[in-house]
N, C-alpha and C positions, 0 to 999 in steps of 0.2 A: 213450324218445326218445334220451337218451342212449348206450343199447346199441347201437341200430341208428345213431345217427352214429359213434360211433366203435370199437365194435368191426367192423361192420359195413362200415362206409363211407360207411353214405348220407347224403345232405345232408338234414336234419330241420330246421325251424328250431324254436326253443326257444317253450315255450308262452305264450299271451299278444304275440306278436311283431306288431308297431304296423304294419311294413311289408312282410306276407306275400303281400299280389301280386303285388310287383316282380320282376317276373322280369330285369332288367337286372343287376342283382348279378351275377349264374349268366355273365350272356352281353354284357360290357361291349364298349365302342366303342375303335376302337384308337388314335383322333385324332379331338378335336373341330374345329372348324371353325371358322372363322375368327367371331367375335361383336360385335356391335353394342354392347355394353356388358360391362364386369368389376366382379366385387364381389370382395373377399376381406372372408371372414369369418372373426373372432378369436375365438376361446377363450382369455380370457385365466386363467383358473385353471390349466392346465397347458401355455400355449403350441401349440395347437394352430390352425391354419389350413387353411380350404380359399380354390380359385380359381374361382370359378364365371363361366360365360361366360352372358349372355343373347341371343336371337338370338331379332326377334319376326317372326309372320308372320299370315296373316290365315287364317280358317276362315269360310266364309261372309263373315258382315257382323263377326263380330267379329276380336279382333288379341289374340293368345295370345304367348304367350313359350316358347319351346324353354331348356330349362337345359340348360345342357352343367359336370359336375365336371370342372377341366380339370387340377386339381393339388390334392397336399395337402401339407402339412408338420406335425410335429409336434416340438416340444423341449422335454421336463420338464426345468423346473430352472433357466430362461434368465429376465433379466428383459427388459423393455417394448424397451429400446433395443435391444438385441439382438434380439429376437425382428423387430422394425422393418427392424435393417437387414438381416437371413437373407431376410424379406419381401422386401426394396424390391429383393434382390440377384437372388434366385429372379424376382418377375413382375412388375419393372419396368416391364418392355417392353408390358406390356398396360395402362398407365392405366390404372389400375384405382380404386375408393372401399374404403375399408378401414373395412367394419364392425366396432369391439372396443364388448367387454361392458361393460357400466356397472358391475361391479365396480371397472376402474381410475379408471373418474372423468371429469371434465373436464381433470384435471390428466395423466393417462394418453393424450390424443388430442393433446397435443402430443408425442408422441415417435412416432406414429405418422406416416407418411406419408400425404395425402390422404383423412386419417381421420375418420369421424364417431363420435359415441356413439351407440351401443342402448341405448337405458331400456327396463328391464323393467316389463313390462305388467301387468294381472290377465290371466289365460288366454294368457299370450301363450306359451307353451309348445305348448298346444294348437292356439293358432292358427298356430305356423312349420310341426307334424305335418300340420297339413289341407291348408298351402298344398303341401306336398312331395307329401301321397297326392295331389291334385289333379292335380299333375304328372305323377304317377307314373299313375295311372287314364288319364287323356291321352297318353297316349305321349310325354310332352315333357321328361324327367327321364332324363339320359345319363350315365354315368360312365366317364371314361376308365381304360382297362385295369390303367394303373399306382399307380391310385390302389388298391391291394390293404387296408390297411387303413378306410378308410373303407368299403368294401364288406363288409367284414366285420363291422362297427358297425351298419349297417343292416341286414343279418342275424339279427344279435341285439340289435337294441334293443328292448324289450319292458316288457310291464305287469307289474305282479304281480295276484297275486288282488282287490284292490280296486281294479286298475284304475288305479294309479298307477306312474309313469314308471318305471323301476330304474333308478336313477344310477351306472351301471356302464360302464366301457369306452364313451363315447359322448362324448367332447371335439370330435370330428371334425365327431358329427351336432350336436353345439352351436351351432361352428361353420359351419355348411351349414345350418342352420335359419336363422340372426341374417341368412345373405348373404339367402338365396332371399325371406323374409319381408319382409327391409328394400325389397326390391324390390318385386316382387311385390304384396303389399299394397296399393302405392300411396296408402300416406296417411302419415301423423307414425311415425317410426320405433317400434315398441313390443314389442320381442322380448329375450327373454334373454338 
């Protein structure tokens, strides 16, 4: 696999890869659309965030949600306030609820803007992967074009042999799991 990606050229993705249907990675959106609701979600281990836009509509009898990635940021090394006001300065303008991880605390959602806690779940790992492939199988899972690293996180995010996460390169999908899940779900926040 390796050989043929890169002496090669070709796009392989790495064995074990959690989100090998998605074919939107390859062929992203060049501008989302205007959204009914905004989350950003916080990786607060090394300061990563995405924007995610939701825009719901109906199928039938039921009412689905279109995610749109509309932005991302990322800065190792910064702490809570700072990383807050890069946030609040970057996607102000979208109202948005600011999902951060419950490593910083109760005490950590004060220096965030319109921010809640995530408390980690049992499973809840696996259940932010399900809600995103859910998306993703449904066509309702878009990533805008600029967001190059994030797309390439979803790429390669993968299991190993037993079938467990590789915590590698994946701050981004932290974050975009904690937004879409916190939503999504629709019940007591319970994601990592």
């Amino acid at each position: 696999a390796q050989r043929r990606r890169f002496r090669d050229g070709e796009f392989v993705q790495p064995a074990g890869a959690v989100f090998s249907e998605y074919s939107d990675i390859e062929c992203p959106i060049e501008k989302a659309p205007d959204c009914e609701q905004y989350v950003v979600g916080v990786d607060m281990v090394t300061y990563a965030a995405v924007l995610v836009g939701f825009q719901r509509y109906t199928d039938g009898s039921r009412i689905r949600r279109k995610v749109y990635v509309v932005d991302e940021w990322q800065q190792p090394g910064t702490i809570a306030h700072e990383a807050n006001t890069a946030i609040a300065s970057k996607w102000g303008r979208y109202r948005y609820t600011a999902y951060i991880d419950h490593n910083l605390g109760e005490a950590g959602t004060r220096e965030f803007d319109n921010s809640r806690l995530a408390r980690k779940g049992p499973g809840s790992v696996d259940a932010g992967i399900s809600e995103l492939q859910t998306a993703m199988h449904l066509g309702d899972f878009h990533v805008v074009d600029s967001c190059s690293l994030l797309r390439y996180q979803l790429q390669n995010y993968r299991r190993d042999e037993a079938g467990v996460i590789i915590k590698e390169d994946d701050h981004l999908i932290d974050a975009l799991r904690m937004a879409v899940y916190s939503i999504s779900a629709g019940r007591v926040i319970n994601v990592v």
